[in-house]
PQR file of N, CA, C, O and H, with PARSE charges and radii, in Angstrom:
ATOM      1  N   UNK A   1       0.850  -1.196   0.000 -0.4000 1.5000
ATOM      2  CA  UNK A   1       0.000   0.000   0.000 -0.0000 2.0000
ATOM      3  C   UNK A   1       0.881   1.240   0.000  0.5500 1.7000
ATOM      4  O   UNK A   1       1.900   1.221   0.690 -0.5500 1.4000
ATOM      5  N   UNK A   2       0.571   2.325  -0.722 -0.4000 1.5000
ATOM      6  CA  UNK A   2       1.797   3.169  -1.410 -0.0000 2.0000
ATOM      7  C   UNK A   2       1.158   4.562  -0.440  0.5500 1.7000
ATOM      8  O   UNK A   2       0.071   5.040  -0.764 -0.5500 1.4000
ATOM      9  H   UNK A   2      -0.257   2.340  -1.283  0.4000 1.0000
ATOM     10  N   UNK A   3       2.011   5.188   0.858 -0.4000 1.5000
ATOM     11  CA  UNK A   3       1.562   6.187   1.872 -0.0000 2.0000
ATOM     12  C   UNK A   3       0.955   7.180   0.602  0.5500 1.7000
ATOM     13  O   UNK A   3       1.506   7.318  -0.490 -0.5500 1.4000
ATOM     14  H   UNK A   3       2.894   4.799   1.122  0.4000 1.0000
ATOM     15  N   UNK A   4      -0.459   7.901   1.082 -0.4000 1.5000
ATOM     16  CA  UNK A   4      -0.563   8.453   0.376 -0.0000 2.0000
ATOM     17  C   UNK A   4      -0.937  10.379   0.928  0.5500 1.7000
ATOM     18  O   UNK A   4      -2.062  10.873   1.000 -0.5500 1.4000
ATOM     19  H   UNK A   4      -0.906   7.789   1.969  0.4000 1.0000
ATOM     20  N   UNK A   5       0.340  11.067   1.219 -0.4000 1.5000
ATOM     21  CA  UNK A   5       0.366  12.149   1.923 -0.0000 2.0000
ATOM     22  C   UNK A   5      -0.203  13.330   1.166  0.5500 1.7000
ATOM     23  O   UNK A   5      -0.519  14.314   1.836 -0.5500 1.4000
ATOM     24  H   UNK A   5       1.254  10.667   1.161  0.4000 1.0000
ATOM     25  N   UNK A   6      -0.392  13.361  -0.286 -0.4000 1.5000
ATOM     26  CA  UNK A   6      -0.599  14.441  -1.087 -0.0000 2.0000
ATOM     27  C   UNK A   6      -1.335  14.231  -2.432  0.5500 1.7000
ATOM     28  O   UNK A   6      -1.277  13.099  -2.913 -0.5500 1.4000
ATOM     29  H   UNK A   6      -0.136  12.563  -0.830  0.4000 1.0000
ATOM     30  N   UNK A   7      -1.726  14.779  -2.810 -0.4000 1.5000
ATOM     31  CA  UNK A   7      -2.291  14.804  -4.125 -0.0000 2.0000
ATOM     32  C   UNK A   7      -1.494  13.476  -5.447  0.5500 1.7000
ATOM     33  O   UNK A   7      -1.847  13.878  -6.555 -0.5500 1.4000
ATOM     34  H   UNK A   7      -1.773  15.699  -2.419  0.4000 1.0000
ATOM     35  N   UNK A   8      -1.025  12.770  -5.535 -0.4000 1.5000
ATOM     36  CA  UNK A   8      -0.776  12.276  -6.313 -0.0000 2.0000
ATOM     37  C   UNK A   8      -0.859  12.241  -7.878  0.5500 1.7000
ATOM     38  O   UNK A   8      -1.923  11.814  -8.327 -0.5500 1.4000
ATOM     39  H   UNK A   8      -0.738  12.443  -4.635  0.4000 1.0000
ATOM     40  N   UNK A   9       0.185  12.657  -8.857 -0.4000 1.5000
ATOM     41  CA  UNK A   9       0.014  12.342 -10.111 -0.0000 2.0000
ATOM     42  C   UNK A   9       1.179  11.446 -11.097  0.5500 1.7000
ATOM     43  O   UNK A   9       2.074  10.800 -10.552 -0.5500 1.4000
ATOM     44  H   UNK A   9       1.050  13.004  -8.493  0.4000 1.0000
ATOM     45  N   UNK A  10       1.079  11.489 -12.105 -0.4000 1.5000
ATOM     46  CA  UNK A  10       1.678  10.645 -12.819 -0.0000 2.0000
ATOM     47  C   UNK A  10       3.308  11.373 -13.479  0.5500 1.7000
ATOM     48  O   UNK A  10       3.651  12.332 -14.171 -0.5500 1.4000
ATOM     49  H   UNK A  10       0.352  12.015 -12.547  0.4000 1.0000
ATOM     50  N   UNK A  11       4.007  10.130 -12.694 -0.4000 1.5000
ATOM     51  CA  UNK A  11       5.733  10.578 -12.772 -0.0000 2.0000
ATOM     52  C   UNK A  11       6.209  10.790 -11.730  0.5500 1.7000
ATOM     53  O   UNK A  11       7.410  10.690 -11.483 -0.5500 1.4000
ATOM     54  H   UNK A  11       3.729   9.351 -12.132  0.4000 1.0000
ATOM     55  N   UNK A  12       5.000  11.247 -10.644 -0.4000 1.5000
ATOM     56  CA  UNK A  12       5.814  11.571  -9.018 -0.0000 2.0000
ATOM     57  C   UNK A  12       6.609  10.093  -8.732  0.5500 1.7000
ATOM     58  O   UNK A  12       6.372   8.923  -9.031 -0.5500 1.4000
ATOM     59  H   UNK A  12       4.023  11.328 -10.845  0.4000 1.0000
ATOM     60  N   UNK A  13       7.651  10.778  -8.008 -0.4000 1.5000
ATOM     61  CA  UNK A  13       7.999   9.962  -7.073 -0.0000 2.0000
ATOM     62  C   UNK A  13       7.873   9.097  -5.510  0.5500 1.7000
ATOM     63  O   UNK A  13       8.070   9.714  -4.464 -0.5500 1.4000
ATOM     64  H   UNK A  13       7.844  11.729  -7.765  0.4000 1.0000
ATOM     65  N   UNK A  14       7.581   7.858  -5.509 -0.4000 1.5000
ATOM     66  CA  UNK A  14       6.885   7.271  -4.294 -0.0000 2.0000
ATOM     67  C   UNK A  14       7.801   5.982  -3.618  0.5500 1.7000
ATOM     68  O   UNK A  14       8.573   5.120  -4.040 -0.5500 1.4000
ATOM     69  H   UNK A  14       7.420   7.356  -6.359  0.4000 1.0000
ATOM     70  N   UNK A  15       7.366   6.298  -2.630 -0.4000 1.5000
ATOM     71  CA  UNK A  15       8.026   4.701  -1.535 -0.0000 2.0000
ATOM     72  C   UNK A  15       6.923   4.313  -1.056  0.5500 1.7000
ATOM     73  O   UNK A  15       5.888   4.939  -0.831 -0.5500 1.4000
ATOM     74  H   UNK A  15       6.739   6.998  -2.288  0.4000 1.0000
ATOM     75  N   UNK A  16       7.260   2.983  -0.873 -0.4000 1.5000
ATOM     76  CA  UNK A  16       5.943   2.068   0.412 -0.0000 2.0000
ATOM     77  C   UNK A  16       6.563   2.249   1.500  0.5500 1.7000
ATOM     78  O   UNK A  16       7.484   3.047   1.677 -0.5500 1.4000
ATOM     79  H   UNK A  16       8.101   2.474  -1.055  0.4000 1.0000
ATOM     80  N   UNK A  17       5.910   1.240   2.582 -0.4000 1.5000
ATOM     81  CA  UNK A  17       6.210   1.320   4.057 -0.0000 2.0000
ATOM     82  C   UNK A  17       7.601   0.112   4.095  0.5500 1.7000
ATOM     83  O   UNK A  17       8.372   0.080   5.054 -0.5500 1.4000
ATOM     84  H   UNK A  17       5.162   0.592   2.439  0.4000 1.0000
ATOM     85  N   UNK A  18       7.719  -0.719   3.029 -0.4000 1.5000
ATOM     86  CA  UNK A  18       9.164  -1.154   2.578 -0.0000 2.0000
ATOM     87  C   UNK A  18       9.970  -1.060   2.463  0.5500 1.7000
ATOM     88  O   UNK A  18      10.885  -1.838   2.733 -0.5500 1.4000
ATOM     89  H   UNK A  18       7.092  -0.693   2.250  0.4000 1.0000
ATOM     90  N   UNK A  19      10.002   0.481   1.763 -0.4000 1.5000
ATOM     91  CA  UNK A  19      11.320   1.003   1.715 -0.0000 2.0000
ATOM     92  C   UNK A  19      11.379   1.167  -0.543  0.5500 1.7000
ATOM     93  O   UNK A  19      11.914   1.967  -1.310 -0.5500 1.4000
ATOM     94  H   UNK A  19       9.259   1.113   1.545  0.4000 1.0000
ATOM     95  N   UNK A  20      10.531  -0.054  -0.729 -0.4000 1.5000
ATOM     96  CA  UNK A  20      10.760   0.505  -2.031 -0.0000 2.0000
ATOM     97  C   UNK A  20      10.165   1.433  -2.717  0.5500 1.7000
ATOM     98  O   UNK A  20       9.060   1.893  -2.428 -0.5500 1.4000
ATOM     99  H   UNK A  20      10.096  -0.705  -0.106  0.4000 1.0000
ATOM    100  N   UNK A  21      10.912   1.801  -3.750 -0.4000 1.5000
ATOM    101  CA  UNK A  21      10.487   2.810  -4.646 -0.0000 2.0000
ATOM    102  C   UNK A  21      10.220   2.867  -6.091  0.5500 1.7000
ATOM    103  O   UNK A  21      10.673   1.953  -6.780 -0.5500 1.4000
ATOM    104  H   UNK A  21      11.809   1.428  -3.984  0.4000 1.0000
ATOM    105  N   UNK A  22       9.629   3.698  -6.580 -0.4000 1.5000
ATOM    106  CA  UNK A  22       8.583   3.792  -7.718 -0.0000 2.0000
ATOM    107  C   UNK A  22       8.379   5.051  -8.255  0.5500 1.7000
ATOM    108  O   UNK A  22       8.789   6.157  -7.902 -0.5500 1.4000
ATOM    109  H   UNK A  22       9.261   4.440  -6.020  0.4000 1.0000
ATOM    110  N   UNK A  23       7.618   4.664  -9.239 -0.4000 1.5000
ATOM    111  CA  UNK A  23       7.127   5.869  -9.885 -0.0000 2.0000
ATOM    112  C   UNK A  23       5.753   5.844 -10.424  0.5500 1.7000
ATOM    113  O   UNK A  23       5.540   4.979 -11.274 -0.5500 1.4000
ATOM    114  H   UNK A  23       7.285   3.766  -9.525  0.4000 1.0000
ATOM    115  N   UNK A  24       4.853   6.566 -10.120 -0.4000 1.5000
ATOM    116  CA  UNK A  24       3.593   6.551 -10.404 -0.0000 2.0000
ATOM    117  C   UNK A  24       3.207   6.455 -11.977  0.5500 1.7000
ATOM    118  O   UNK A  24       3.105   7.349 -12.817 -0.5500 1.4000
ATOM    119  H   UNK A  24       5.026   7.269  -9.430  0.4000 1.0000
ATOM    120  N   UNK A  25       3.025   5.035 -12.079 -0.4000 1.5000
ATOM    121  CA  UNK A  25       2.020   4.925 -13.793 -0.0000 2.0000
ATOM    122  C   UNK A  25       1.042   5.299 -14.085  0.5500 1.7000
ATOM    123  O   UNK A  25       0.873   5.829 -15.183 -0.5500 1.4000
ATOM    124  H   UNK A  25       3.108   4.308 -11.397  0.4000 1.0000
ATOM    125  N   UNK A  26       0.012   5.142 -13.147 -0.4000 1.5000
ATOM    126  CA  UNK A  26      -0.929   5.242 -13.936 -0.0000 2.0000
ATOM    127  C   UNK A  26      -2.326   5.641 -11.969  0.5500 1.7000
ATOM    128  O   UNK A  26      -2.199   5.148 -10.849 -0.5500 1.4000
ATOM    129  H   UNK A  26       0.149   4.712 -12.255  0.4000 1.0000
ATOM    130  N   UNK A  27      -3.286   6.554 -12.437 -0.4000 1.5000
ATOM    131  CA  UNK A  27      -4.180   6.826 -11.639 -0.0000 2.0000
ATOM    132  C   UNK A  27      -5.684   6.542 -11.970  0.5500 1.7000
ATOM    133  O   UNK A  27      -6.320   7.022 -12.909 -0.5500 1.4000
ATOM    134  H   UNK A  27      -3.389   6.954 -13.347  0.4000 1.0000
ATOM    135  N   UNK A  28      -6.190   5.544 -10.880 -0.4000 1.5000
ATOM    136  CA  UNK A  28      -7.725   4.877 -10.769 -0.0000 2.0000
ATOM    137  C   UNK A  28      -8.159   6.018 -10.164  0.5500 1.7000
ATOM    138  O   UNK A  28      -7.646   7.128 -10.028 -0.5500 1.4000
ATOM    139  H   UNK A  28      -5.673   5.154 -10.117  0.4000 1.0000
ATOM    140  N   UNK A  29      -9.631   5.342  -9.683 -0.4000 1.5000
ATOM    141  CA  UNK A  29     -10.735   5.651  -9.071 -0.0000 2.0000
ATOM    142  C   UNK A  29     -10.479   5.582  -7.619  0.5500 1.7000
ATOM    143  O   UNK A  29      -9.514   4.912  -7.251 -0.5500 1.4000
ATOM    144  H   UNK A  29     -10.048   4.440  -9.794  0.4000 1.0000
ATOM    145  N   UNK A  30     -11.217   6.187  -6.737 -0.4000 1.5000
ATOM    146  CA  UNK A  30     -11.154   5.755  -5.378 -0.0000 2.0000
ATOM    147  C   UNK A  30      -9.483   5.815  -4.574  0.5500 1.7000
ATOM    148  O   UNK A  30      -9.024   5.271  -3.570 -0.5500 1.4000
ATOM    149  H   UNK A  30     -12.001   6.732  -7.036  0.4000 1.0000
ATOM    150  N   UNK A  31      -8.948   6.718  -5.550 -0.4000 1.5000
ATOM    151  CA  UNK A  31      -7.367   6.313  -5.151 -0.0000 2.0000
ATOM    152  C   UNK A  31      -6.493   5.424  -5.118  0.5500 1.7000
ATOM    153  O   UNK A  31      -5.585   5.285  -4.299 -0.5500 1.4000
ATOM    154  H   UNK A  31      -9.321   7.160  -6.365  0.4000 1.0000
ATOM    155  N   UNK A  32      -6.829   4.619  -6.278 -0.4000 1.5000
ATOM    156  CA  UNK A  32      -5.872   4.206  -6.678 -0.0000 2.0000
ATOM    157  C   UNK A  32      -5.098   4.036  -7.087  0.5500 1.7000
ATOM    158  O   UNK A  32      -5.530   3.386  -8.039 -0.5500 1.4000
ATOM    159  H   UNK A  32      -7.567   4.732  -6.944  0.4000 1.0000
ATOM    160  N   UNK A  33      -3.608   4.084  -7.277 -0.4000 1.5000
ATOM    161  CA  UNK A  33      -2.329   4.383  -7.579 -0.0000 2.0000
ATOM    162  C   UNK A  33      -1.712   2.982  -8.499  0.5500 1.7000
ATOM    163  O   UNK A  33      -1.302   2.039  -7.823 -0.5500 1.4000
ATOM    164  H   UNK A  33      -3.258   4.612  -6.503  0.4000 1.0000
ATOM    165  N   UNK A  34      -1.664   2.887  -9.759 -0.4000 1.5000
ATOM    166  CA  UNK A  34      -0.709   2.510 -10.309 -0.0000 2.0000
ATOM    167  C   UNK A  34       0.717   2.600 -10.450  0.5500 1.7000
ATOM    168  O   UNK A  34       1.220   3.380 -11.258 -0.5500 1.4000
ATOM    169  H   UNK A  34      -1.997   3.653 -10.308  0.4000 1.0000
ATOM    170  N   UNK A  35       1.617   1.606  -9.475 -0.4000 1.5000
ATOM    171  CA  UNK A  35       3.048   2.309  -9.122 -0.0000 2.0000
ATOM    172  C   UNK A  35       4.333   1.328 -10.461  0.5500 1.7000
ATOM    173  O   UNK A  35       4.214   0.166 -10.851 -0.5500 1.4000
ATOM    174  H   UNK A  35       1.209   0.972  -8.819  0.4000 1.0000
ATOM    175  N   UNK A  36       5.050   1.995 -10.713 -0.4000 1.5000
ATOM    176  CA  UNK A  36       5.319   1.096 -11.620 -0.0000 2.0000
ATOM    177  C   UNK A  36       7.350   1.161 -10.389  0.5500 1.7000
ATOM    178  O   UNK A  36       8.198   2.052 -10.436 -0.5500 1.4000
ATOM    179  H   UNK A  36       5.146   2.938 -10.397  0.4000 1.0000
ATOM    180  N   UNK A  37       7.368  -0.014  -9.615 -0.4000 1.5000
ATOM    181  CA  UNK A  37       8.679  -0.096  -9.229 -0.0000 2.0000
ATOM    182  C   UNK A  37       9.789  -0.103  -9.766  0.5500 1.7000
ATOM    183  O   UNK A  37       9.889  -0.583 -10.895 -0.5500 1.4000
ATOM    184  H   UNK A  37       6.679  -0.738  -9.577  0.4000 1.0000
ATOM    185  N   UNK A  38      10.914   0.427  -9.104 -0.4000 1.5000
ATOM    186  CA  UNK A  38      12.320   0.406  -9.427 -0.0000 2.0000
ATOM    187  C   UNK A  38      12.744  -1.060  -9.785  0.5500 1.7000
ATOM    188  O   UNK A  38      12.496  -1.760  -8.803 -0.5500 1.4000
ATOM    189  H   UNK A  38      10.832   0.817  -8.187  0.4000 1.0000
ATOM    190  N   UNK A  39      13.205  -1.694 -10.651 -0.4000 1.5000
ATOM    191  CA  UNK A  39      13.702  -3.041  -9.906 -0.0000 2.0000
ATOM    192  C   UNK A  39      13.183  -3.981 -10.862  0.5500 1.7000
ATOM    193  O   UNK A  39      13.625  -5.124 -10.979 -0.5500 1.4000
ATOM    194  H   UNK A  39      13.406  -1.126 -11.449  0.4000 1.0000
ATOM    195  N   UNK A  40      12.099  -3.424 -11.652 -0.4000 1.5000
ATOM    196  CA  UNK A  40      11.111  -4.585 -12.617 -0.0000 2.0000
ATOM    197  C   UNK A  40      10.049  -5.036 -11.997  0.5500 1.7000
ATOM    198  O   UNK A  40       9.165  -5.675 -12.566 -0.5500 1.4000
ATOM    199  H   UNK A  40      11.740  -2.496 -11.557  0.4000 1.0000
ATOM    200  N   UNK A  41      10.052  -4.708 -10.652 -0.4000 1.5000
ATOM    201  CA  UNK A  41       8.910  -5.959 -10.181 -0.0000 2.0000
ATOM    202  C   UNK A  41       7.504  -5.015 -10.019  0.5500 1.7000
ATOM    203  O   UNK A  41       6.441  -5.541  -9.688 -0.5500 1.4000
ATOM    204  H   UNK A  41      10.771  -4.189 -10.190  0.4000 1.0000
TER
END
C-alpha cells in the first residue's frame, strides 16, 4: 500500500512502508495508484 500524503500524479515519485520505490504509472478511481517499481517488479 503506497503512503498516500498528497495529491498524487503521474511521474511523481513514491516509496511504500518497505522502503521501495517507484514511480507513479498510472491513476484509478477511489485512489488508486498505479506504481510502476524500481527493480522490474
Amino acid at each position: 500500500m503506497v503512503e498516500k500524503e498528497k495529491q498524487l500524479k503521474v511521474g511523481d515519485r513514491v516509496c511504500d512502508s518497505y522502503g521501495r520505490k517507484g514511480t507513479v504509472a498510472s491513476l484509478g478511481r477511489y485512489g488508486a495508484v498505479g506504481v510502476k517499481w524500481d527493480g522490474g517488479r
